[in-house]
N, C-alpha and C positions, 0 to 999 in steps of 0.2 A: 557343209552348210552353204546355201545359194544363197547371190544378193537379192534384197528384195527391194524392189524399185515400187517408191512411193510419190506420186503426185499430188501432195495434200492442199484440200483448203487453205489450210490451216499450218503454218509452220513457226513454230514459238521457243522463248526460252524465259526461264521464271523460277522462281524458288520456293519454297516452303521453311517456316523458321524464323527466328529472330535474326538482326546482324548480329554476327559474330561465330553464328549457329545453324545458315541457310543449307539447305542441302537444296542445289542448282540440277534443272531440267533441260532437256532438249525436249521438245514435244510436235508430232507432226500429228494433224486429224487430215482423213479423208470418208468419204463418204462409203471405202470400205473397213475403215477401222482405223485405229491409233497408234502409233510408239509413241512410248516415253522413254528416255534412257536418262540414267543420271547421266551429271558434267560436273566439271570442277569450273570453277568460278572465274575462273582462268582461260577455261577453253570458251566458254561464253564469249569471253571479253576476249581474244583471238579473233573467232570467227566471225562477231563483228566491224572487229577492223577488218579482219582478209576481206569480208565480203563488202565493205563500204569500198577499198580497195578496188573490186574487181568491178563495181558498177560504174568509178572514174574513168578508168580505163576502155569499158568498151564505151563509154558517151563521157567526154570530159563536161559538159554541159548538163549532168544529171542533177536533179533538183535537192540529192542526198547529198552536197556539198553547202546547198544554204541551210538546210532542215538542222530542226533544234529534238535533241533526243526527249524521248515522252514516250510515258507509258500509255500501249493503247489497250483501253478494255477489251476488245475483241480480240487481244491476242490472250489474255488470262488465260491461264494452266488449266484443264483439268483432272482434276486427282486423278491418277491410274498405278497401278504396280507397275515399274519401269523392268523394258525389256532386257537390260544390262547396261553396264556402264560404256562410257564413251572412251576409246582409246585412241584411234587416230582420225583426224578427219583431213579431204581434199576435197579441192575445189575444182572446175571445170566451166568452163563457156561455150555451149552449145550455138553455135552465130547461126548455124543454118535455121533452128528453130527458135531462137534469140532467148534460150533459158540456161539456167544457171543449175547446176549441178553438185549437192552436197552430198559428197559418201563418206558414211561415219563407219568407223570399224571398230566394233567393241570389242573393249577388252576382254580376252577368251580365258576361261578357267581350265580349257583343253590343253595339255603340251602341244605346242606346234606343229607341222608337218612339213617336211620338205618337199612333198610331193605337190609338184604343178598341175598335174591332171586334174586334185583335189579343186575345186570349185569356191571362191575369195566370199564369204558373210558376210555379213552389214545390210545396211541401208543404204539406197541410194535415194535421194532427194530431189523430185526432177521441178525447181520452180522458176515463176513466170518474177521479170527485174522488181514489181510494184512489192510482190511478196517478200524479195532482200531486203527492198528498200523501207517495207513496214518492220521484219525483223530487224534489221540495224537499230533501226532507231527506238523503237521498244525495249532490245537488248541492252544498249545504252543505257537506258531507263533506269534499267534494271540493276543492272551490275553498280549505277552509281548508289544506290540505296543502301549500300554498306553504309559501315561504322567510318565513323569522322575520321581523317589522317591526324596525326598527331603535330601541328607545323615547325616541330624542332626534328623528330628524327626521322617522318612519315610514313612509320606504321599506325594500325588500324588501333584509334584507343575504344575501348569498351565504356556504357555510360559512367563507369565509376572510376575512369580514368586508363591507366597505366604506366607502368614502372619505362620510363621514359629512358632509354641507354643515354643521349644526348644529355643529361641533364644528372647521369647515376643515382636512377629509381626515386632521386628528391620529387615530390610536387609540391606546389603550391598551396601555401596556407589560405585560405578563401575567407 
């Protein structure tokens, strides 16, 4: 399987579901078509730190150090059958063409191969700094929409509470 190298409009992360219940998207649109891959809620919230990270770095002066995370509606999901799940991703800074480079490698249902001839899958991601810097902060957004932290042991409690370890499953009489 070759990479396939995508310049999208469009490059998003977003869920579907209630908290506690989201099942999380990578989503890229271009005006030749779409991926979607699922993510875990985690790799989201990764890749928005790396990539807030790696926009410091090449401009410590970049304006994604004062910006306040918020969802933007033009980054919203569109429903689609996702093309496989997300297994590994890296990052890369293109300075000669000043873009930023996301290659996702999904997790494969294939055994393995040892062989290097064999030609590396995925996604490659080729975007312009404005598009990180709307995905960060969108993602942000995002990922903060879960369920409330608990402020004794800080897991995610669900609206009807939770069996609290810090406190041994007692709650509060209301």
């Amino acid at each position: 399987m070759s990479q396939i190298e995508i310049t999208p409009e469009i490059f998003t992360a977003d869920y579907v579901g209630r908290p506690g219940r989201r099942t999380f998207y990578l989503q890229a649109r271009a005006a030749s078509g779409s991926v979607s891959l699922l993510a875990e809620k985690q790799q989201v919230e990764a890749l928005a730190e790396k990539l807030r990270e790696l926009l410091v770095i090449v401009d410590g002066s970049d304006t994604i150090t004062k910006s306040t995370a918020q969802r933007d509606p033009a980054l919203a999901m569109e429903p689609e059958e996702p093309e496989g799940r997300v297994g590994t991703i890296g990052l890369a800074y293109e300075e000669d063409n000043d873009r930023v480079l996301v290659v996702v490698q999904p997790v494969s249902e294939e055994p393995e191969t040892d062989d290097p001839a064999e030609p590396e899958g995925g996604f490659r991601f080729v975007l312009r700094r404005d598009q990180v810097r709307a995905f960060v902060l969108h993602s942000e957004a995002v990922v903060a929409e879960g369920r409330p932290l608990c402020r004794l042991c800080g897991l995610p409690m669900d609206p009807d509470g939770h069996a609290c370890p810090a406190s041994n499953g007692h709650r509060p009489t209301s």
